[in-house]
ROTI-835101 format. One record per residue: residue in three letters; z, x, y of N, C-alpha, C, CB in turn. Coordinates in steps of 0.02 Angstrom, whole numbers, padded with zeros to 5 digits, always signed. Atoms other than C-alpha are relative to their C-alpha. Glycine has a CB too. Layout:
ALAZXYZXYZXYZXY/...
This chain:
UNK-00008-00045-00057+03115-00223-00812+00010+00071-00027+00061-00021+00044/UNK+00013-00092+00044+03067-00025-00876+00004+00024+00094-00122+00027-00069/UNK+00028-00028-00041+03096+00081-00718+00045+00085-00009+00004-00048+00070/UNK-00016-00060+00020+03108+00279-00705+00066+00010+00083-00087+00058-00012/UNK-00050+00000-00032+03286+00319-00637+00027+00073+00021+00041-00038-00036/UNK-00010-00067-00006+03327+00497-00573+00092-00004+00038-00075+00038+00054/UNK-00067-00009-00006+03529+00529-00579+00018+00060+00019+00030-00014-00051/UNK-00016-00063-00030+03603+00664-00485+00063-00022+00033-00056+00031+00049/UNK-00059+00002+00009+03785+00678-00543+00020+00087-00016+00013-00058-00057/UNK+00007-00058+00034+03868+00844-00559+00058+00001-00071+00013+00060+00058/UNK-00024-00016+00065+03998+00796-00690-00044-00020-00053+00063-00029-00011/UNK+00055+00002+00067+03896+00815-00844+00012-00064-00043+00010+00071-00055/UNK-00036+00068+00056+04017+00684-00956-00022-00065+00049+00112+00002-00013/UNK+00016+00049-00039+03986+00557-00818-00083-00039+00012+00024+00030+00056/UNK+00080+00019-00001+03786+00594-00798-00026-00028-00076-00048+00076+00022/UNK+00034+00029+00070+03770+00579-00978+00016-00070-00027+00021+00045-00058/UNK-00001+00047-00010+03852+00424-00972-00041-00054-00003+00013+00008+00029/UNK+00004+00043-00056+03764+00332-00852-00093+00013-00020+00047+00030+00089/UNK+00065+00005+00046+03590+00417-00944+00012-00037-00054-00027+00064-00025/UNK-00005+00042+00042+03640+00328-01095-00006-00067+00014+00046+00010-00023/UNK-00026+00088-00026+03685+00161-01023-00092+00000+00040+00105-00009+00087/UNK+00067+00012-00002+03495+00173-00933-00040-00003-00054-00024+00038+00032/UNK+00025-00003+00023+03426+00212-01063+00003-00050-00088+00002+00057+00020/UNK+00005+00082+00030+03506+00045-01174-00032-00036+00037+00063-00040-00009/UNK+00045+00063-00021+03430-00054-01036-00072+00019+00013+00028-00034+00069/UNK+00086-00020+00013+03244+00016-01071-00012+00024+00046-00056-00051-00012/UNK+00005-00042-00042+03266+00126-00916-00026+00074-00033+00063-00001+00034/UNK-00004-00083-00015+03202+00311-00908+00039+00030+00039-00051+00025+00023/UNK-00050-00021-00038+03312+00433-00842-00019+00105+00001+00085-00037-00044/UNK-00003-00070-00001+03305+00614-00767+00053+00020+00041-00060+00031+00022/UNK-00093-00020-00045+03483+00689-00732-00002+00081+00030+00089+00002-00080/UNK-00014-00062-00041+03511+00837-00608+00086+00020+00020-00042-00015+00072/UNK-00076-00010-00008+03675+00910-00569+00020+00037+00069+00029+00045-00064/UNK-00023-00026-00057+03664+00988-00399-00064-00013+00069+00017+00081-00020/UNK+00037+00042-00047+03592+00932-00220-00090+00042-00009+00045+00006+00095/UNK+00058+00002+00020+03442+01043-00216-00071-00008-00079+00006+00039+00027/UNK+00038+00039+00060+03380+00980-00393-00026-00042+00001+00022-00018-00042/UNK+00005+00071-00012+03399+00818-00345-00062-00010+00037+00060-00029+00038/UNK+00073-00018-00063+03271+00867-00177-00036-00002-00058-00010+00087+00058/UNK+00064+00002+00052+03153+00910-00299-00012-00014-00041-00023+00030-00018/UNK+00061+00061+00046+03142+00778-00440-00012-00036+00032+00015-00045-00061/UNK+00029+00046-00008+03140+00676-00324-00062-00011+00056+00047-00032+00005/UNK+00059-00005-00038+03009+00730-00219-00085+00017-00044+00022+00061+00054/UNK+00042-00011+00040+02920+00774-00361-00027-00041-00053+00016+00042-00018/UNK-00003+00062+00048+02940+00619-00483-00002-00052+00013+00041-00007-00032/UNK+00000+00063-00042+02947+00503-00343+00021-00051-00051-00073-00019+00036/UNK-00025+00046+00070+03075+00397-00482+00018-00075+00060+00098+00047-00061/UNK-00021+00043-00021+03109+00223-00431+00057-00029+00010-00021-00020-00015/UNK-00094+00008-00038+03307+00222-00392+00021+00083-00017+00077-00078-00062/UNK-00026-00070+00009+03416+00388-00360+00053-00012-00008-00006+00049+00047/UNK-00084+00022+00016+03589+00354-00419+00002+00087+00007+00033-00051-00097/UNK-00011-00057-00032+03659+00492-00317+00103+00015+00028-00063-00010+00069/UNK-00079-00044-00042+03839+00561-00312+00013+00047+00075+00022+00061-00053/UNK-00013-00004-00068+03899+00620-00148+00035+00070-00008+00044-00064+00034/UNK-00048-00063+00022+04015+00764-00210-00058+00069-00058+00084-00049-00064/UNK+00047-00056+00047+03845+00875-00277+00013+00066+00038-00096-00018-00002/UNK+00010-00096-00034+03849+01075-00273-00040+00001+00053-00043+00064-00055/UNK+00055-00036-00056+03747+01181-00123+00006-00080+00029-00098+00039-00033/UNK+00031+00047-00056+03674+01014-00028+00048-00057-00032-00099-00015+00001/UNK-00045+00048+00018+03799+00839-00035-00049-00040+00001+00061-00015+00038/UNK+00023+00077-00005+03738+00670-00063-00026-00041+00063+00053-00036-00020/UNK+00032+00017-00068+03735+00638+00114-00058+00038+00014+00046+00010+00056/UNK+00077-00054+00017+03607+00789+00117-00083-00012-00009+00008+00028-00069/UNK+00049-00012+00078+03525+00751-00027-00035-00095+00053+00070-00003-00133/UNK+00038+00043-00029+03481+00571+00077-00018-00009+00033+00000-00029+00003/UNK+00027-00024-00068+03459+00620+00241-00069+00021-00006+00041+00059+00029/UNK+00045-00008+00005+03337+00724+00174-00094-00057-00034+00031+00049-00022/UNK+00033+00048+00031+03249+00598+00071-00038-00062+00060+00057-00030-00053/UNK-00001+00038-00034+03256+00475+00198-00073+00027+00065+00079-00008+00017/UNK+00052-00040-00054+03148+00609+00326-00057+00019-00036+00032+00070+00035/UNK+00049-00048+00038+03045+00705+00189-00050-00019-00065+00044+00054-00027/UNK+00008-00010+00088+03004+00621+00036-00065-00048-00005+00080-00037-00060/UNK+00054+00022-00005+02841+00514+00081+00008-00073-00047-00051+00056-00020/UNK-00002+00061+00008+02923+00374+00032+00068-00014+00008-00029-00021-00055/UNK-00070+00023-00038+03068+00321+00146+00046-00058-00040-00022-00034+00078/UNK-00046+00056+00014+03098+00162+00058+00037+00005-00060-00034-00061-00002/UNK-00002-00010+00084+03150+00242-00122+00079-00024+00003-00017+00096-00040/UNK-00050+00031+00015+03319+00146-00172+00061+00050+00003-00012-00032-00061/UNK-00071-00040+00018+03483+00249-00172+00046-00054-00004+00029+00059+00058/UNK-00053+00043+00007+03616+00202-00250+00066+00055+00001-00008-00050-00071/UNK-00035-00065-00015+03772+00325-00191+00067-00013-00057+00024+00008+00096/UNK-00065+00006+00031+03924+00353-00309+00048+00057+00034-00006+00009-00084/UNK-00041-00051-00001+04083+00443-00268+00064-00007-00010-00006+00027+00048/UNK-00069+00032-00002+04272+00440-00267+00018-00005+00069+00054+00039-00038/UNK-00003-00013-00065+04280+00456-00095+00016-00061+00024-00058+00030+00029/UNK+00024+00093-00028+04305+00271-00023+00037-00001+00073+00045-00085-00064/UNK-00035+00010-00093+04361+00293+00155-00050-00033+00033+00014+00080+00054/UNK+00067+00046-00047+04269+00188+00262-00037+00057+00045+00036-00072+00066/UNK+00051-00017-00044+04193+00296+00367-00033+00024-00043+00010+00038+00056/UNK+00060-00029+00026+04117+00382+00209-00056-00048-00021+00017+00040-00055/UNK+00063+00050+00029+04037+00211+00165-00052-00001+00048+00021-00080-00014/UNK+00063+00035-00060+03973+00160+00330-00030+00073+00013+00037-00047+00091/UNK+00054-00046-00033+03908+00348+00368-00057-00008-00089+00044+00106+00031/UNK+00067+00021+00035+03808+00321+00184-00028-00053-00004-00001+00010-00051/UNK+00050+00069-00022+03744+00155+00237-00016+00008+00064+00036-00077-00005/UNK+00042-00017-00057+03693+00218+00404-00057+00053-00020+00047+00029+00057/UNK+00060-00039+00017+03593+00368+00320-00061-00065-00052+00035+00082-00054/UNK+00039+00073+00016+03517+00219+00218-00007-00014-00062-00070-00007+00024/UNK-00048+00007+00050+03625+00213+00068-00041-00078-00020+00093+00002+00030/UNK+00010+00082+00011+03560+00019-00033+00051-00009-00015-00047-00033-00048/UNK-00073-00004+00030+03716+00040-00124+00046+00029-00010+00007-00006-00034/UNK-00045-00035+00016+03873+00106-00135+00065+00001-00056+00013+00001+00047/UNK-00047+00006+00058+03994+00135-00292+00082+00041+00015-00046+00039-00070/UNK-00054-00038+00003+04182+00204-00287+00031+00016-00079+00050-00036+00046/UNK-00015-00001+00082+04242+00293-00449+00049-00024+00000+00004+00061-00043/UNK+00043+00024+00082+04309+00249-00574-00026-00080+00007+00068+00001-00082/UNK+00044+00047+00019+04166+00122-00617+00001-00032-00056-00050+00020+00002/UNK+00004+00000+00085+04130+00025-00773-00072+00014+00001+00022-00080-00048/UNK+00065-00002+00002+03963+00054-00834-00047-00066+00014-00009+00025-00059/UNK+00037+00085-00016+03914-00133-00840+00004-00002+00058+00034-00073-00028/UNK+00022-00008-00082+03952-00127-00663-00047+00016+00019+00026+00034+00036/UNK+00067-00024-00016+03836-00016-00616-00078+00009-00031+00015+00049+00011/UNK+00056+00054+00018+03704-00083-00716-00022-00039+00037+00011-00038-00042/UNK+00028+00058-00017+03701-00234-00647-00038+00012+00068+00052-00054+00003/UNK+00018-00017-00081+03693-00151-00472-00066+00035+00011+00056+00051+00035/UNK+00060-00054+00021+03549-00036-00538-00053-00071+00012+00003+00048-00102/UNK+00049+00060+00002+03462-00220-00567-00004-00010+00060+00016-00062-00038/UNK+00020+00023-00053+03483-00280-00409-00035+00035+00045+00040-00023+00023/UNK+00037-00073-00037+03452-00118-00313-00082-00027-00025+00033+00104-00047/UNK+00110-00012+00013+03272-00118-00420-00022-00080+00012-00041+00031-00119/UNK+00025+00067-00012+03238-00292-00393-00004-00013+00074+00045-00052-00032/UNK+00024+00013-00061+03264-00308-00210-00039+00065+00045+00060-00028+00034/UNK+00031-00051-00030+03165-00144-00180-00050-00019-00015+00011+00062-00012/UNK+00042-00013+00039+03030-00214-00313-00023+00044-00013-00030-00019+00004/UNK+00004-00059+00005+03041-00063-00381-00019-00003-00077+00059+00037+00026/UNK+00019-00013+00075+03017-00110-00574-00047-00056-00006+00064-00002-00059/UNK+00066+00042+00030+02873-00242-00578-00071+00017+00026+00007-00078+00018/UNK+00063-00002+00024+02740-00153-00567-00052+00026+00098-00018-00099-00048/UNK+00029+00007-00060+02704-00149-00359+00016+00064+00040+00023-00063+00032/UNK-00006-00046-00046+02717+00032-00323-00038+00059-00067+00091+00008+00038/UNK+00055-00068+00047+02621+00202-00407+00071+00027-00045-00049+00090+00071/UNK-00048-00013+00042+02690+00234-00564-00004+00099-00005-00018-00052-00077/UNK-00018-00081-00032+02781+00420-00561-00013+00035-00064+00091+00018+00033/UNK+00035-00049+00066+02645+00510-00693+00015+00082+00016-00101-00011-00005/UNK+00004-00067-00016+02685+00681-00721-00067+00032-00016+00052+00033-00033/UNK+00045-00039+00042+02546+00796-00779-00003+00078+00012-00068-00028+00008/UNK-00003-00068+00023+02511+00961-00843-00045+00027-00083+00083+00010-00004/UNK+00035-00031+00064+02408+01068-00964-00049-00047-00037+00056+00023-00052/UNK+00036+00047+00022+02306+00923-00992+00026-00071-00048-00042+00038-00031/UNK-00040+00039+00031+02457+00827-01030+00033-00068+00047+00050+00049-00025/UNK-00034+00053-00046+02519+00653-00940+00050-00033-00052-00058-00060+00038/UNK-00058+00049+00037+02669+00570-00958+00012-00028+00056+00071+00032-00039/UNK-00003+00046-00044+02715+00415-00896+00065-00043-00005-00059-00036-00006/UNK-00061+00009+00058+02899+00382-00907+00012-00081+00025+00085+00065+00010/UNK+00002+00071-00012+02887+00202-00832-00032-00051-00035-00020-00007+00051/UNK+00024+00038+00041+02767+00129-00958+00013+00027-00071-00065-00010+00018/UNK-00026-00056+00086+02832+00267-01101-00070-00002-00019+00066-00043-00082/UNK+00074-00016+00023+02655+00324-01119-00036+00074+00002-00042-00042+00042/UNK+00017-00057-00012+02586+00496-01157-00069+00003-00013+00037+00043-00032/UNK+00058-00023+00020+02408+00568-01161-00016+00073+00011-00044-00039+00028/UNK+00014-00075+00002+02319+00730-01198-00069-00001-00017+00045+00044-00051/UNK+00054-00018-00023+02167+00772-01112-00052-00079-00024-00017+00081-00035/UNK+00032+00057-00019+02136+00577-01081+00017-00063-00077-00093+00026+00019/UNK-00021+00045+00087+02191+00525-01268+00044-00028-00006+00014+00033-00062/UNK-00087+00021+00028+02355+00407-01316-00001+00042-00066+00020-00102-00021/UNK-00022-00030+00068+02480+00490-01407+00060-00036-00001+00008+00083-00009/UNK-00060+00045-00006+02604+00413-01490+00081+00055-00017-00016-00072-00068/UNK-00061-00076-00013+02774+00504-01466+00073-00047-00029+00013+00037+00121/UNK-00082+00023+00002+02957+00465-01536+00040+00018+00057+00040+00032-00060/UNK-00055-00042-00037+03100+00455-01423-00003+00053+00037+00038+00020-00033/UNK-00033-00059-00037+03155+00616-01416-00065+00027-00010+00074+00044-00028/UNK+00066-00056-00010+02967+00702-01428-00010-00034+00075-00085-00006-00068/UNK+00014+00014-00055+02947+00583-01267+00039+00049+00062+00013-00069-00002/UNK-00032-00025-00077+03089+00637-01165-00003+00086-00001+00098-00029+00011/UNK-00006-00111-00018+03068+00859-01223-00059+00012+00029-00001+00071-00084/UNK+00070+00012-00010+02884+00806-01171-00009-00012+00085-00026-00068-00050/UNK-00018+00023-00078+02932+00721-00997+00060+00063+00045+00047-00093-00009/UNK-00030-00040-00018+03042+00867-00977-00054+00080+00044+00043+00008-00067/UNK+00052-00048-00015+02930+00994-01011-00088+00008+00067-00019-00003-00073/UNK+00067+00029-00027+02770+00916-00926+00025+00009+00063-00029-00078-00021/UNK+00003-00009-00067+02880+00909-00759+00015+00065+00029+00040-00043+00026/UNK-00035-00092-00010+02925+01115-00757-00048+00019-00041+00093+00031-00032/UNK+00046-00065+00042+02765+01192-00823+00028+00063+00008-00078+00013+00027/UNK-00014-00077-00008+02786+01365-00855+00075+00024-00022-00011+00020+00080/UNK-00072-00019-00026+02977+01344-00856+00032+00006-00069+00039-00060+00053/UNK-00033-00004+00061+03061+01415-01007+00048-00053-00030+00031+00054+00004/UNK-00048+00039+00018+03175+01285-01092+00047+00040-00070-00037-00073-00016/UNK-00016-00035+00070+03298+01341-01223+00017-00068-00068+00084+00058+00017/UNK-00016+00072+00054+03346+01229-01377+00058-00033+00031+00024+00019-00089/UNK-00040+00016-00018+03510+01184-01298-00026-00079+00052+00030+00063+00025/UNK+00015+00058-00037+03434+01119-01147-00047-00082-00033-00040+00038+00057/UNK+00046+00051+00056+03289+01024-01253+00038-00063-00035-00025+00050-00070/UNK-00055+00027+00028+03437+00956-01352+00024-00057+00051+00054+00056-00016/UNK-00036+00046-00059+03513+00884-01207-00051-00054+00016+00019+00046+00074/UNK+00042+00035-00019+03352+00799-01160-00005-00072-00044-00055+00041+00002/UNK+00022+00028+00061+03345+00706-01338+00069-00052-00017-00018+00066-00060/UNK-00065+00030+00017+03534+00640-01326-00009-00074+00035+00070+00049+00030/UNK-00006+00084-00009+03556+00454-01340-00069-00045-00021+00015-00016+00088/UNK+00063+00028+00025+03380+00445-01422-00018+00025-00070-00057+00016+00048/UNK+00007-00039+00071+03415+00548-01568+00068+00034-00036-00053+00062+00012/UNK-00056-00001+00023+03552+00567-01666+00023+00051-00031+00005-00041-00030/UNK-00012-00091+00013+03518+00745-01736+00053+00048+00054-00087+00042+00014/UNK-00068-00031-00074+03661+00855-01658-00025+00059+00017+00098+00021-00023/UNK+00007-00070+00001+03598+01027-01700-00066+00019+00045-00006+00026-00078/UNK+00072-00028-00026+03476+01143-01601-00070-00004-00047+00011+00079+00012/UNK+00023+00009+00061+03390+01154-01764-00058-00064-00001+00064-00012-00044/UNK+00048+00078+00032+03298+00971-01745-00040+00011+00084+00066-00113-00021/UNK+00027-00017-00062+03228+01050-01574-00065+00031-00014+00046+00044+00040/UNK+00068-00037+00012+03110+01161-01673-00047-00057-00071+00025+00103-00034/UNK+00041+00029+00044+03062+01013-01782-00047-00043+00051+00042-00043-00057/UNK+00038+00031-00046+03010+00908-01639-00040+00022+00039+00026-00026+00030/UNK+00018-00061-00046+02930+01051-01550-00075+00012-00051+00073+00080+00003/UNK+00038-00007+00062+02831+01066-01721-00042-00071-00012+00052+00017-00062/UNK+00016+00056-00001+02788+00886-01734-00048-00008+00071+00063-00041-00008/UNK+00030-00013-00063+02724+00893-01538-00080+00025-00009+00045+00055+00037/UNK+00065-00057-00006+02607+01038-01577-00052-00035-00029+00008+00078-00042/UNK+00045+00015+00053+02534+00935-01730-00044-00056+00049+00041-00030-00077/UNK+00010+00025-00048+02501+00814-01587-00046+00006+00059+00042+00001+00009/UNK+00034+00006-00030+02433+00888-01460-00049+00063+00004+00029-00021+00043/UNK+00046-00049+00016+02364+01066-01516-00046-00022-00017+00012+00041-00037/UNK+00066-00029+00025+02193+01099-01558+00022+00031-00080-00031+00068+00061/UNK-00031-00044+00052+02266+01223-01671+00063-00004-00014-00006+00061+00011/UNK-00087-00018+00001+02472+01192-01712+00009+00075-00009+00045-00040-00071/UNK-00027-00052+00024+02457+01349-01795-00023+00048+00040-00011+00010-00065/UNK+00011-00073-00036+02399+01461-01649+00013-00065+00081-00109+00061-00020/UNK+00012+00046-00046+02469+01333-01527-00034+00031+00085+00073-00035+00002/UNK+00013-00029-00107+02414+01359-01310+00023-00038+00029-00078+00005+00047/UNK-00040+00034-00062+02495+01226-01242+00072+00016-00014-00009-00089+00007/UNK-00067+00001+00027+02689+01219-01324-00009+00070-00002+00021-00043-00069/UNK+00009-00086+00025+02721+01419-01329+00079+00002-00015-00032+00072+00074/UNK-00071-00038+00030+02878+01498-01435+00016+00061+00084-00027+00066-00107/UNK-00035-00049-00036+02976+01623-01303+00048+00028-00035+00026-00020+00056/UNK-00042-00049+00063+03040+01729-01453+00084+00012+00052-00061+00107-00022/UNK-00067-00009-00014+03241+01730-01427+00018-00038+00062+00017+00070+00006/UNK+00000+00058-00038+03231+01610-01276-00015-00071-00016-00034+00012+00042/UNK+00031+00087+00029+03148+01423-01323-00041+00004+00000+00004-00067+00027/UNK+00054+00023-00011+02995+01347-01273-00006-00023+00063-00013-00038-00040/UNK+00049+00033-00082+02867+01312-01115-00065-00048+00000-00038+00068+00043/UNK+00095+00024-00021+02723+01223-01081-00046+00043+00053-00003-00084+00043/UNK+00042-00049-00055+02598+01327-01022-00101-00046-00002+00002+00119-00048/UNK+00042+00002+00002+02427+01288-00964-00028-00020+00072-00007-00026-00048/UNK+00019+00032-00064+02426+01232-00796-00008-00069+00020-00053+00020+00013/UNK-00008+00063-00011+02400+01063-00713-00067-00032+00002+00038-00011+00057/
Protein backbone atom coordinates (compact mmCIF):
# COMPACT_ATOMS: atom_id res chain seq x y z
CA UNK A 1 0.00 0.00 0.00
CA UNK A 2 2.28 3.28 -1.49
CA UNK A 3 -0.20 6.23 -1.34
CA UNK A 4 0.60 10.10 -1.71
CA UNK A 5 -0.47 11.75 1.66
CA UNK A 6 -0.73 15.60 1.89
CA UNK A 7 -0.42 16.81 5.80
CA UNK A 8 -1.51 20.09 6.81
CA UNK A 9 -0.28 20.60 10.40
CA UNK A 10 0.93 23.92 11.57
CA UNK A 11 3.22 22.71 14.36
CA UNK A 12 6.26 21.95 12.39
CA UNK A 13 7.74 19.22 15.24
CA UNK A 14 4.40 17.46 14.91
CA UNK A 15 4.18 17.66 10.85
CA UNK A 16 7.57 16.37 10.69
CA UNK A 17 6.64 13.69 12.75
CA UNK A 18 3.83 12.32 11.22
CA UNK A 19 6.01 12.91 7.58
CA UNK A 20 8.46 10.57 8.94
CA UNK A 21 6.19 7.92 10.27
CA UNK A 22 4.50 8.04 6.42
CA UNK A 23 7.20 7.90 5.02
CA UNK A 24 8.46 4.37 7.18
CA UNK A 25 5.25 2.98 5.88
CA UNK A 26 6.28 3.55 2.01
CA UNK A 27 3.88 6.55 2.01
CA UNK A 28 4.70 9.92 0.20
CA UNK A 29 4.09 12.92 1.97
CA UNK A 30 3.62 16.76 1.25
CA UNK A 31 3.38 18.90 4.52
CA UNK A 32 1.77 22.45 4.56
CA UNK A 33 1.44 24.55 7.57
CA UNK A 34 -1.43 26.91 6.99
CA UNK A 35 -5.19 26.57 5.61
CA UNK A 36 -4.68 28.25 2.34
CA UNK A 37 -1.62 25.92 1.40
CA UNK A 38 -3.42 23.15 2.23
CA UNK A 39 -6.40 24.60 -0.55
CA UNK A 40 -3.84 24.41 -2.94
CA UNK A 41 -1.83 21.11 -2.67
CA UNK A 42 -4.62 19.78 -2.48
CA UNK A 43 -6.38 20.96 -5.31
CA UNK A 44 -3.40 20.78 -7.11
CA UNK A 45 -1.87 17.25 -6.18
CA UNK A 46 -5.20 15.80 -5.78
CA UNK A 47 -3.06 13.44 -2.85
CA UNK A 48 -4.98 10.49 -1.70
CA UNK A 49 -5.70 11.27 2.20
CA UNK A 50 -5.42 14.94 3.84
CA UNK A 51 -4.44 14.51 7.40
CA UNK A 52 -5.65 17.87 8.31
CA UNK A 53 -5.35 19.76 11.65
CA UNK A 54 -8.18 21.94 12.57
CA UNK A 55 -6.20 24.70 14.48
CA UNK A 56 -4.34 25.94 10.83
CA UNK A 57 -3.35 29.79 10.32
CA UNK A 58 -5.70 32.29 7.89
CA UNK A 59 -8.42 29.40 6.87
CA UNK A 60 -9.20 26.41 9.87
CA UNK A 61 -9.58 22.86 9.17
CA UNK A 62 -13.16 23.18 9.10
CA UNK A 63 -12.43 25.67 6.12
CA UNK A 64 -9.87 23.95 4.70
CA UNK A 65 -12.85 20.93 4.29
CA UNK A 66 -15.76 22.66 3.62
CA UNK A 67 -13.93 23.93 0.94
CA UNK A 68 -12.63 20.72 -0.37
CA UNK A 69 -15.73 19.06 0.05
CA UNK A 70 -17.50 21.97 -2.55
CA UNK A 71 -14.36 22.77 -4.80
CA UNK A 72 -11.86 20.22 -5.25
CA UNK A 73 -13.33 17.93 -8.19
CA UNK A 74 -13.13 15.26 -6.12
CA UNK A 75 -15.57 15.28 -3.17
CA UNK A 76 -14.72 11.89 -2.06
CA UNK A 77 -10.82 12.61 -1.13
CA UNK A 78 -10.34 11.03 2.52
CA UNK A 79 -9.77 13.49 5.46
CA UNK A 80 -8.50 12.58 8.28
CA UNK A 81 -8.96 15.71 10.95
CA UNK A 82 -6.50 16.07 13.97
CA UNK A 83 -6.79 18.48 16.80
CA UNK A 84 -6.80 19.01 20.55
CA UNK A 85 -10.02 20.25 20.54
CA UNK A 86 -12.40 17.17 21.55
CA UNK A 87 -15.70 18.71 22.46
CA UNK A 88 -18.33 17.00 20.88
CA UNK A 89 -19.79 19.38 19.00
CA UNK A 90 -16.31 19.95 17.34
CA UNK A 91 -16.37 16.23 16.30
CA UNK A 92 -19.83 15.94 15.08
CA UNK A 93 -19.58 19.51 13.21
CA UNK A 94 -16.20 17.74 11.44
CA UNK A 95 -18.11 14.65 10.63
CA UNK A 96 -21.01 16.58 9.32
CA UNK A 97 -18.61 18.69 6.94
CA UNK A 98 -17.45 15.08 5.96
CA UNK A 99 -14.57 14.50 8.21
CA UNK A 100 -13.67 10.08 7.56
CA UNK A 101 -11.77 10.47 10.64
CA UNK A 102 -11.19 12.13 13.57
CA UNK A 103 -7.98 12.22 15.97
CA UNK A 104 -7.69 14.14 19.49
CA UNK A 105 -4.07 15.15 20.50
CA UNK A 106 -1.90 13.85 22.05
CA UNK A 107 -1.76 10.77 19.62
CA UNK A 108 0.72 7.98 19.30
CA UNK A 109 2.02 7.71 15.97
CA UNK A 110 1.14 3.98 15.54
CA UNK A 111 -2.24 5.13 16.15
CA UNK A 112 -2.58 7.16 13.51
CA UNK A 113 -1.02 4.95 11.16
CA UNK A 114 -3.16 2.43 11.50
CA UNK A 115 -6.09 4.92 10.98
CA UNK A 116 -4.22 6.32 7.83
CA UNK A 117 -4.66 2.40 6.68
CA UNK A 118 -8.02 2.15 7.16
CA UNK A 119 -9.02 5.66 6.02
CA UNK A 120 -6.98 4.54 2.53
CA UNK A 121 -8.44 1.27 2.36
CA UNK A 122 -12.04 2.01 2.79
CA UNK A 123 -11.76 5.00 0.33
CA UNK A 124 -9.60 2.56 -2.05
CA UNK A 125 -7.47 5.09 -2.23
CA UNK A 126 -4.01 3.11 -2.44
CA UNK A 127 -4.66 0.14 -4.89
CA UNK A 128 -4.42 1.48 -7.80
CA UNK A 129 -8.41 2.56 -8.65
CA UNK A 130 -8.13 6.23 -8.95
CA UNK A 131 -5.62 8.74 -11.29
CA UNK A 132 -2.42 8.72 -9.92
CA UNK A 133 -1.47 12.55 -8.67
CA UNK A 134 1.55 13.17 -11.55
CA UNK A 135 2.99 16.39 -11.23
CA UNK A 136 4.71 17.86 -14.29
CA UNK A 137 6.81 20.55 -15.43
CA UNK A 138 9.70 21.65 -17.69
CA UNK A 139 9.45 18.42 -19.26
CA UNK A 140 9.69 16.86 -15.97
CA UNK A 141 7.04 14.21 -14.29
CA UNK A 142 6.98 12.98 -11.06
CA UNK A 143 4.96 10.49 -9.75
CA UNK A 144 5.02 10.37 -6.00
CA UNK A 145 2.62 7.30 -5.76
CA UNK A 146 4.62 4.88 -7.83
CA UNK A 147 8.12 6.93 -6.87
CA UNK A 148 8.75 7.40 -10.51
CA UNK A 149 10.40 10.26 -12.36
CA UNK A 150 10.83 11.07 -16.09
CA UNK A 151 12.39 13.69 -18.30
CA UNK A 152 10.94 14.49 -21.48
CA UNK A 153 9.28 10.85 -21.55
CA UNK A 154 12.63 9.04 -20.17
CA UNK A 155 12.95 7.03 -16.56
CA UNK A 156 15.17 8.50 -14.28
CA UNK A 157 16.38 6.98 -11.55
CA UNK A 158 16.43 9.34 -8.47
CA UNK A 159 17.59 8.78 -4.68
CA UNK A 160 15.38 9.63 -1.90
CA UNK A 161 16.11 12.90 -1.29
CA UNK A 162 16.78 13.90 -5.25
CA UNK A 163 13.04 12.42 -5.41
CA UNK A 164 11.37 14.43 -2.82
CA UNK A 165 13.69 18.28 -3.87
CA UNK A 166 12.37 17.00 -7.38
CA UNK A 167 8.56 16.44 -6.29
CA UNK A 168 8.97 19.67 -4.55
CA UNK A 169 10.30 21.56 -7.14
CA UNK A 170 8.22 20.04 -10.12
CA UNK A 171 4.97 21.12 -8.02
CA UNK A 172 6.05 25.20 -7.74
CA UNK A 173 7.70 25.83 -11.10
CA UNK A 174 9.24 29.01 -11.17
CA UNK A 175 9.19 29.18 -7.34
CA UNK A 176 12.49 29.99 -5.79
CA UNK A 177 13.45 27.42 -3.09
CA UNK A 178 16.29 28.17 -0.73
CA UNK A 179 18.66 25.35 0.64
CA UNK A 180 16.92 25.41 3.98
CA UNK A 181 13.66 24.74 2.56
CA UNK A 182 15.18 21.94 0.05
CA UNK A 183 16.75 20.55 3.24
CA UNK A 184 13.58 20.19 4.84
CA UNK A 185 12.18 18.33 1.89
CA UNK A 186 15.13 15.60 2.15
CA UNK A 187 14.58 14.98 6.07
CA UNK A 188 13.84 11.43 7.06
CA UNK A 189 15.36 10.28 3.66
CA UNK A 190 18.72 11.57 4.15
CA UNK A 191 20.74 11.82 6.86
CA UNK A 192 23.02 14.76 5.70
CA UNK A 193 22.13 17.70 8.17
CA UNK A 194 23.85 20.56 6.44
CA UNK A 195 22.56 22.92 3.62
CA UNK A 196 25.73 22.00 2.00
CA UNK A 197 24.38 18.34 0.70
CA UNK A 198 21.48 20.54 -1.02
CA UNK A 199 23.97 21.78 -3.63
CA UNK A 200 25.27 18.23 -4.06
CA UNK A 201 21.95 16.83 -4.88
CA UNK A 202 20.99 19.79 -6.94
CA UNK A 203 24.34 18.86 -8.83
CA UNK A 204 23.63 15.24 -9.14
CA UNK A 205 19.88 16.22 -10.56
CA UNK A 206 21.38 18.42 -13.28
CA UNK A 207 23.77 15.43 -14.31
CA UNK A 208 20.37 13.78 -14.69
CA UNK A 209 18.30 15.66 -16.34
CA UNK A 210 20.32 18.54 -18.20
CA UNK A 211 21.27 18.44 -21.64
CA UNK A 212 24.14 20.42 -20.49
CA UNK A 213 24.80 20.22 -16.30
CA UNK A 214 27.23 22.74 -17.02
CA UNK A 215 25.00 25.47 -18.58
CA UNK A 216 21.98 23.90 -16.90
CA UNK A 217 17.93 25.37 -18.21
CA UNK A 218 15.91 23.43 -16.26
CA UNK A 219 17.49 23.45 -12.35
CA UNK A 220 18.65 27.34 -12.30
CA UNK A 221 21.16 28.76 -9.37
CA UNK A 222 19.29 32.14 -7.88
CA UNK A 223 22.75 33.54 -6.84
CA UNK A 224 22.29 34.30 -2.87
CA UNK A 225 18.73 32.80 -2.81
CA UNK A 226 18.63 28.73 -3.87
CA UNK A 227 17.24 27.10 -6.71
CA UNK A 228 13.99 26.87 -9.24
CA UNK A 229 12.83 24.93 -11.84
CA UNK A 230 12.23 26.84 -14.66
CA UNK A 231 10.87 25.88 -17.97
CA UNK A 232 7.33 25.71 -17.94
CA UNK A 233 4.84 22.84 -18.01
Amino acid sequence: MCAHVLVAEDDAMQAELIRRSLLAEGHTATVVHDGPAALDAALRLRPDLVVLDLMLPVIDGFGVCRVLRRDSGDPDIPVLMLTARSAEDDVLLGLELGADDYMTKPYSPRELMARIRTVLRRGGRADGRREDPVVRAAGISVDPVRHEVRCDGTPVECTPAEFQILLAMTAEPERVFSRRQLLECTRGTDRASTERAVDVHIMNLRRKIEADPRRPARLLTVFGVGYKLSGGR
